[in-house]
C-alpha positions as CSV (number, residue, x, y, z in Angstrom):
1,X,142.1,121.9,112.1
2,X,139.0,123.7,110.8
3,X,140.3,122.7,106.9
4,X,141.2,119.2,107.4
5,X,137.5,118.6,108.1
6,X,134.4,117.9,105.8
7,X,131.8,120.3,105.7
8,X,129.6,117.8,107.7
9,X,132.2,117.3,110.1
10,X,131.5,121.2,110.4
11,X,128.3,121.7,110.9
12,X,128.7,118.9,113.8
13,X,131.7,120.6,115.7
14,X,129.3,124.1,115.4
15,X,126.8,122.3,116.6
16,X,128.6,120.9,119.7
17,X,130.2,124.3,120.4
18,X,126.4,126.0,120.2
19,X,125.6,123.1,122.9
20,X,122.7,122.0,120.7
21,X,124.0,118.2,120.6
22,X,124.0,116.1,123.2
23,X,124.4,112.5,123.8
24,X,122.4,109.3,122.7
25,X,120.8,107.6,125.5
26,X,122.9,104.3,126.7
27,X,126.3,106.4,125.4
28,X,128.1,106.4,128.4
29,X,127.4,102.8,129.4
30,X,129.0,101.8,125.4
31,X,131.7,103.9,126.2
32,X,132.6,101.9,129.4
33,X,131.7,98.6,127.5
34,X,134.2,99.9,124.9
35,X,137.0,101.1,127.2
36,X,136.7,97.6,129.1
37,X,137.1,95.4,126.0
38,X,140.3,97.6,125.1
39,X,142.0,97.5,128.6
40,X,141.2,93.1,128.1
41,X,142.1,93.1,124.5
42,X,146.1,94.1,125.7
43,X,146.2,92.3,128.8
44,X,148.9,89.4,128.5
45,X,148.5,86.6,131.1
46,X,150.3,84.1,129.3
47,X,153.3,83.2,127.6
48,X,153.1,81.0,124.4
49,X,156.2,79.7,122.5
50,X,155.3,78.3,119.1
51,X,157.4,76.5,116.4
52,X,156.0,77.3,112.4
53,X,158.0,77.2,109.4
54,X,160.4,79.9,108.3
55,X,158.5,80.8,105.4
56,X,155.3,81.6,107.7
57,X,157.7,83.6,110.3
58,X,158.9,85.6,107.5
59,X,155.6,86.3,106.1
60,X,154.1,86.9,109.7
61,X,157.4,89.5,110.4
62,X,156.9,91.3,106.9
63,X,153.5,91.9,107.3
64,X,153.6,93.2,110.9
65,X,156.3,95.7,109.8
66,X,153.5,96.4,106.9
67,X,151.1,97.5,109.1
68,X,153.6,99.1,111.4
69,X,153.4,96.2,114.6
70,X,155.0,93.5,116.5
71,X,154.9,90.8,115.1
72,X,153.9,88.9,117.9
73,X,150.7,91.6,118.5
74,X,149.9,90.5,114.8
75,X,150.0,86.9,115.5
76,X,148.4,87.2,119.0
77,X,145.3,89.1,117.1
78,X,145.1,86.5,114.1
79,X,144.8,83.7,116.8
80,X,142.4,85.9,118.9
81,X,140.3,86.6,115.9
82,X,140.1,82.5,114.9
83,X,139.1,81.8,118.0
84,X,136.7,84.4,118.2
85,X,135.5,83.5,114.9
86,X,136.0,87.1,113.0
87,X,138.8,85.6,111.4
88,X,136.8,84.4,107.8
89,X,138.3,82.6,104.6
90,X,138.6,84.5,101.6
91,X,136.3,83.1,98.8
């Protein structure tokens, strides 16, 4: 492991092992936050069916096998991320 890490990335695993780091104040309570928000980001209440063109499906299918997911997770995170609005236009 030790030479698949930066020199930086070094000196902060020494660190920790010499105990001389320890942890921001409020770390813990963003940890939860964090952990919370991924537990709700998967949880599926609902079942959606949706009709779009062929051209789109195949689009949607070939770039979910791109980035190596269902395609139904891709288009479940493009709708979550419009309504969310993270999801911007290009310019």
């Amino acid at each position: 492991m030790q030479n698949k890490i930066s020199a930086e990335e070094r000196e902060i695993l020494a660190g920790f092992e010499r105990g001389e780091l320890r942890s921001a104040a409020g770390a813990e309570r963003e940890l939860q936050v964090a952990r919370q928000v991924a537990c709700n980001t998967f949880n599926k209440s609902r079942r959606v069916n949706l009709r779009m063109t062929e051209r789109d499906f195949n689009l949607a299918h070939s770039r979910a096998r791109e980035e190596g997911i269902p395609y139904q997770t891709l288009l479940s995170s493009v709708i979550h991320k419009y309504l969310s609005g993270r999801l911007v236009e290009k310019s």
